[in-house]
C-alpha positions as CSV (number, residue, x, y, z in Angstrom):
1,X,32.1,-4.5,-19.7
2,X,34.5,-2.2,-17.8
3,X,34.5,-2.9,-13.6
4,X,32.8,-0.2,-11.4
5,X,36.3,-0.4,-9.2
6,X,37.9,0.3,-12.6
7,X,35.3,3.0,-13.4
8,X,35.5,4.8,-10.1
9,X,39.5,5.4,-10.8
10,X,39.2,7.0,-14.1
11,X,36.6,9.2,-12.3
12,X,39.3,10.1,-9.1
13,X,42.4,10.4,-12.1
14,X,39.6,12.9,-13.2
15,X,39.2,14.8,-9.9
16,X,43.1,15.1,-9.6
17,X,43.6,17.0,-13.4
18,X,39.8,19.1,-12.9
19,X,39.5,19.5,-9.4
20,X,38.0,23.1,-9.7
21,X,35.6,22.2,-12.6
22,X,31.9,21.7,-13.3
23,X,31.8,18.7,-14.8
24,X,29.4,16.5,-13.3
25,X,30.6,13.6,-11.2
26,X,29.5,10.2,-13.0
27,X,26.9,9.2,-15.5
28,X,23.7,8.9,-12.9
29,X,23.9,8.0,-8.8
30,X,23.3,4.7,-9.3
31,X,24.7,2.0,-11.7
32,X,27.7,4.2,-13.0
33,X,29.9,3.8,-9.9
34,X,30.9,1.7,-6.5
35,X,29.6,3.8,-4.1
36,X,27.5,2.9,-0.7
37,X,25.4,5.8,-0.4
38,X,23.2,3.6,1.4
39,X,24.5,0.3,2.9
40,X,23.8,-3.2,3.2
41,X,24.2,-3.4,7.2
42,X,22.2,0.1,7.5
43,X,19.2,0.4,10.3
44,X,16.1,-0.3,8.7
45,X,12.8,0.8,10.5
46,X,11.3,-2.4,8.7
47,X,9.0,-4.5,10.9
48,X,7.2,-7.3,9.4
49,X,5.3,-8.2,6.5
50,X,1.6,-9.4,6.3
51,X,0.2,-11.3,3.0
52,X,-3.2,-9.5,2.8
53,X,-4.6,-11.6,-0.2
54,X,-5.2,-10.8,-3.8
55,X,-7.2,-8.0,-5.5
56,X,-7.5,-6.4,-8.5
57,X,-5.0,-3.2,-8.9
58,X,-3.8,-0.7,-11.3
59,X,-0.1,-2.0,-12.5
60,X,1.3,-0.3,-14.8
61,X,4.0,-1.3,-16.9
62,X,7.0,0.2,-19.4
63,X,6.4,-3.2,-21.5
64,X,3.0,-2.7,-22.5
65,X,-0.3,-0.4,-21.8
66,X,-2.4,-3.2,-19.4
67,X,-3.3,-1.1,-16.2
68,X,-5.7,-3.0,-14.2
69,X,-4.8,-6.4,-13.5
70,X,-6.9,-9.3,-11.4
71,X,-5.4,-11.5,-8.5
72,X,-2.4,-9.7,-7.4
73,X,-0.8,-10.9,-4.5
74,X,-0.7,-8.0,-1.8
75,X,1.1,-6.8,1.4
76,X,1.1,-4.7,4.2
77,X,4.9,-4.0,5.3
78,X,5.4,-2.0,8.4
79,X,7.4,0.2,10.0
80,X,8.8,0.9,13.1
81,X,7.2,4.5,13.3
82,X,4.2,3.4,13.0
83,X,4.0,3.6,9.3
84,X,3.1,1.2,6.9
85,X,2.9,0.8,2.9
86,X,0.9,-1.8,0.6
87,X,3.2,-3.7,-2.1
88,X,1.2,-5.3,-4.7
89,X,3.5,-8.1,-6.7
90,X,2.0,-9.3,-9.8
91,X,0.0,-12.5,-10.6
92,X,2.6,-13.5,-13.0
93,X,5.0,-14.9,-9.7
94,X,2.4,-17.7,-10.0
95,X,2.5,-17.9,-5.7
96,X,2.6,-15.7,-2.4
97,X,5.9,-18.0,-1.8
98,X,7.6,-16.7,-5.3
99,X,5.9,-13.0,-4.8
100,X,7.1,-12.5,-1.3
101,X,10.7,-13.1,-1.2
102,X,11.0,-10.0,-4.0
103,X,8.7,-7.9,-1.6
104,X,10.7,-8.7,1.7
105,X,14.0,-7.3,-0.1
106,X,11.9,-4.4,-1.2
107,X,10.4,-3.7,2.3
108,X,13.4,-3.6,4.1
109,X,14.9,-1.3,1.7
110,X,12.2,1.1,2.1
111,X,12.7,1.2,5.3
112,X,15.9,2.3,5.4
113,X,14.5,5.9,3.9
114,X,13.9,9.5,5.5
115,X,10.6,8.9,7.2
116,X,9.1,11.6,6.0
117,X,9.3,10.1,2.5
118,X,8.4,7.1,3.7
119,X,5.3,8.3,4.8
120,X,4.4,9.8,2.0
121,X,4.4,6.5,0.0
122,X,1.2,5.2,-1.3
123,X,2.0,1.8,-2.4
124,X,4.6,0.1,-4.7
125,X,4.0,-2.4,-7.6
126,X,6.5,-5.2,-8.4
127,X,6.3,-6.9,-12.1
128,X,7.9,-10.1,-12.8
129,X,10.9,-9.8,-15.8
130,X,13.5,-7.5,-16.1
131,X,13.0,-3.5,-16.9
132,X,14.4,-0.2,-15.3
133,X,12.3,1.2,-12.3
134,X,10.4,4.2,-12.5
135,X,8.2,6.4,-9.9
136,X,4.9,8.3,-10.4
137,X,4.7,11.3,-8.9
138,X,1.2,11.7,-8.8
139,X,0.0,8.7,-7.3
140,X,2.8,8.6,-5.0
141,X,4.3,5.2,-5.9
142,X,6.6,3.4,-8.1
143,X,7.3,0.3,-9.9
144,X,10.2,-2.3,-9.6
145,X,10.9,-5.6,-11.7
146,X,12.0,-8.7,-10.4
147,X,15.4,-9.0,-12.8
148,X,16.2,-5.9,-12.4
149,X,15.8,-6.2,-8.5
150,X,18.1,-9.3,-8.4
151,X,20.4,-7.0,-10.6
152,X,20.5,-4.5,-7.8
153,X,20.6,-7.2,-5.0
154,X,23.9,-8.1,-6.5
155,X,25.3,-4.6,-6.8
156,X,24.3,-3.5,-3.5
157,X,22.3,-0.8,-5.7
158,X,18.9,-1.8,-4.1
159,X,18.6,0.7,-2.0
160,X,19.5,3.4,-4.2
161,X,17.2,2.7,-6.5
162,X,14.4,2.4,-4.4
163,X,15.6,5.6,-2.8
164,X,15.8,7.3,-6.0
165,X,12.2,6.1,-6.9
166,X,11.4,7.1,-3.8
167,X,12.3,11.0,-4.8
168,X,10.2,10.9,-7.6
169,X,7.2,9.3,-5.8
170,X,6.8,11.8,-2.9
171,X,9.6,15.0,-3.6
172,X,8.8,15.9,-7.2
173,X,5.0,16.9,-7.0
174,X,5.5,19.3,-4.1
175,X,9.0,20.4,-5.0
176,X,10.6,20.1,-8.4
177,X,8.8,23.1,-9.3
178,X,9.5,25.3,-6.0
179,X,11.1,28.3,-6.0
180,X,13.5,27.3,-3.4
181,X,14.5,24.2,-5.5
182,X,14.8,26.1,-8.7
183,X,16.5,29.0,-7.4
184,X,19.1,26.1,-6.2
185,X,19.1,24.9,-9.5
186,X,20.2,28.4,-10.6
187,X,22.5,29.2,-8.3
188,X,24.4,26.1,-8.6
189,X,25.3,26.2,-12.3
190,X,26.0,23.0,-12.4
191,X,25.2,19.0,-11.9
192,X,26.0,16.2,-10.2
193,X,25.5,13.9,-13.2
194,X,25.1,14.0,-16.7
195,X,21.5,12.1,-16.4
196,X,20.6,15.4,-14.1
197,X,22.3,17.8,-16.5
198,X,20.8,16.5,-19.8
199,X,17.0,15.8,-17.6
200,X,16.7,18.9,-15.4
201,X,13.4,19.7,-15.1
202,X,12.8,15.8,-14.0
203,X,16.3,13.6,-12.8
204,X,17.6,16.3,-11.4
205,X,16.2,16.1,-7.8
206,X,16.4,12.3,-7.0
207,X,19.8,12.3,-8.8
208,X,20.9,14.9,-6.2
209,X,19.1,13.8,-3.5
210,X,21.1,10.3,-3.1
211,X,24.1,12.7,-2.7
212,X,22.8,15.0,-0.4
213,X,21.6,12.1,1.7
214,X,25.1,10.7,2.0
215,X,27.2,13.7,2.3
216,X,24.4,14.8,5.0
217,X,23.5,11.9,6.9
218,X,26.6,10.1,6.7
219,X,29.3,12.8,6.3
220,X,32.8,11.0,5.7
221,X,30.9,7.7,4.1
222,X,31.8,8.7,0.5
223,X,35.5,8.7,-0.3
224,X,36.6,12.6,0.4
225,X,37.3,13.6,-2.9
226,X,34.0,13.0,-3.8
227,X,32.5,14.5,-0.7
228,X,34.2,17.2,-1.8
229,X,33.4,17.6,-5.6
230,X,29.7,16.9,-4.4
231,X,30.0,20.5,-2.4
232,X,31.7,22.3,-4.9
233,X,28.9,21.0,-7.1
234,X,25.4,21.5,-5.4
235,X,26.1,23.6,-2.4
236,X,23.0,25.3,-2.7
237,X,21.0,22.0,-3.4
238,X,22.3,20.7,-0.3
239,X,21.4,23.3,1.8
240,X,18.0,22.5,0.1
241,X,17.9,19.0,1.3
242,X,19.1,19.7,4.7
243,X,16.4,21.4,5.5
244,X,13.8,18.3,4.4
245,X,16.5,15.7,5.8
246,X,17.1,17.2,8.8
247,X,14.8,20.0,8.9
248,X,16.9,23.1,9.4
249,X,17.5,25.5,6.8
C-alpha cells in the first residue's frame, strides 16, 4: 500500500505541471492524504462524560437491517458551552469499561467542531467491528465503528471523520439544497475531490466543508500550495462557509 507522505508528493509534482487546472485535489478529505485539517493538540470544548445507564435505542447499521436494539450503554458528554450530546455504544462491547474508552475519543473530537454544529447534534451511535462511518441527516446523528475508529486514532483522521459526519448530520437537511449552496456549486465549476465530483448532490458539502474549515479557521495550517489550489477551486463555496463558520457573508 503506497505511504500518504508518498501520496501527498505525487499530488504537489501534480500542482507544479497543472497549477491553473480543475482537477480536483485528492480522492476524498480524509483517508487519501497527510493533512491536519484538524489536529491532535486542538482546543476541544469537551467537558466530561457521564454513564447514564442502558436503554433500548434505534442503531442502525451498514451490516445488517436490526434497528432497535436493548441494553445499550449510554452517555451524556458535555461541553463547555453549555451543550451536551447523548452517545449510545452498543451492547456488543460486553461493559461500560470496553464501551467508554471508544466514546471518550469520540467526545473529545466532537468537541473540537463549530458549535453551531455541535449544537445541532442529536446523538451519535458507536457499533463494535469495523465499517465506514456514515451520518443521517434527518435524525441529526451519525454512526461510527470501533475498528474503524482505532483506524482513525492511528491516522490522526478522527477528527475529520467525525467532522465530516458531522456535515452530513446537521448541514445537509437545511443546506444541500439552498440556493446559495447550489448557486456555489455552479459558480465554482469545479471540486475539491473526486468523491464530491462523482457525489454532488450528497459528498459534496462535507467534502468541502473540511477545507473551508482549515483554509478559514486556520489559514496557513495546510501547506500553501494547497491553500492555494483549495481557492482556485471553491472560491465561492468558501465564501459560503464563511458565513456559517464565522458568520459574515
Amino acid at each position: 500500500m503506497m505511504q500518504k507522505p508518498i501520496l501527498l508528493l505525487l499530488y504537489f509534482m501534480m500542482f507544479e505541471a497543472s497549477a491553473a487546472s480543475n482537477i480536483p485535489l485528492f480522492p476524498n478529505s480524509v483517508v487519501s492524504n497527510d493533512l491536519e485539517f484538524i489536529r491532535t493538540d486542538d482546543i476541544s470544548a469537551f467537558c466530561c462524560l457521564t454513564y447514564k445507564g442502558t436503554m433500548s435505542a434505534e442503531m442502525p447499521d451498514k451490516r445488517n437491517d436490526v434497528l432497535f436494539v436493548d441494553d445499550a450503554f449510554v452517555y451524556k458528554a458535555s461541553y463547555k458551552d453549555g451543550s451536551s450530546i447523548e452517545l449510545w455504544a452498543h451492547p456488543d462491547f460486553g461493559s461500560n469499561s470496553m464501551a467508554k474508552q471508544y466514546v471518550e475519543h469520540v467526545s473529545k473530537a466532537v468537541g473540537k467542531l463549530p458549535g453551531f454544529m455541535r449544537s445541532k447534534l442529536d446523538h451519535i451511535v458507536i457499533h463494535k467491528g469495523n465499517e465506514t462511518a456514515f451520518g443521517e441527516s434527518e435524525g441529526h446523528f451519525f454512526v461510527l465503528y470501533s475498528d474503524n475508529i482505532q483506524t482513525r486514532i492511528r491516522n490522526h483522521d478522527l477528527e475529520e471523520t467525525v467532522f465530516h459526519e458531522s456535515v452530513h448530520a446537521t448541514l445537509d437537511l437545511k443546506y444541500q439544497r439552498s440556493s446559495a449552496w447550489r448557486n456555489a456549486q455552479r459558480d465554482d465549476t469545479a471540486f475539491i475531490t473526486q468523491y464530491a465530483a462523482s457525489n454532488p448532490a450528497k459528498e459534496d458539502m462535507a467534502e468541502s466543508a473540511l477545507f473551508a474549515w482549515a483554509v478559514l479557521i486556520h489559514p496557513g495550517r495546510l501547506p500553501h500550495k494547497i491553500e492555494t489550489q483549495v481557492r482556485h477551486l471553491i472560491p465561492n463555496r468558501l465564501v459560503f462557509f464563511k458565513g456559517l463558520f464565522i458568520g459574515q457573508p
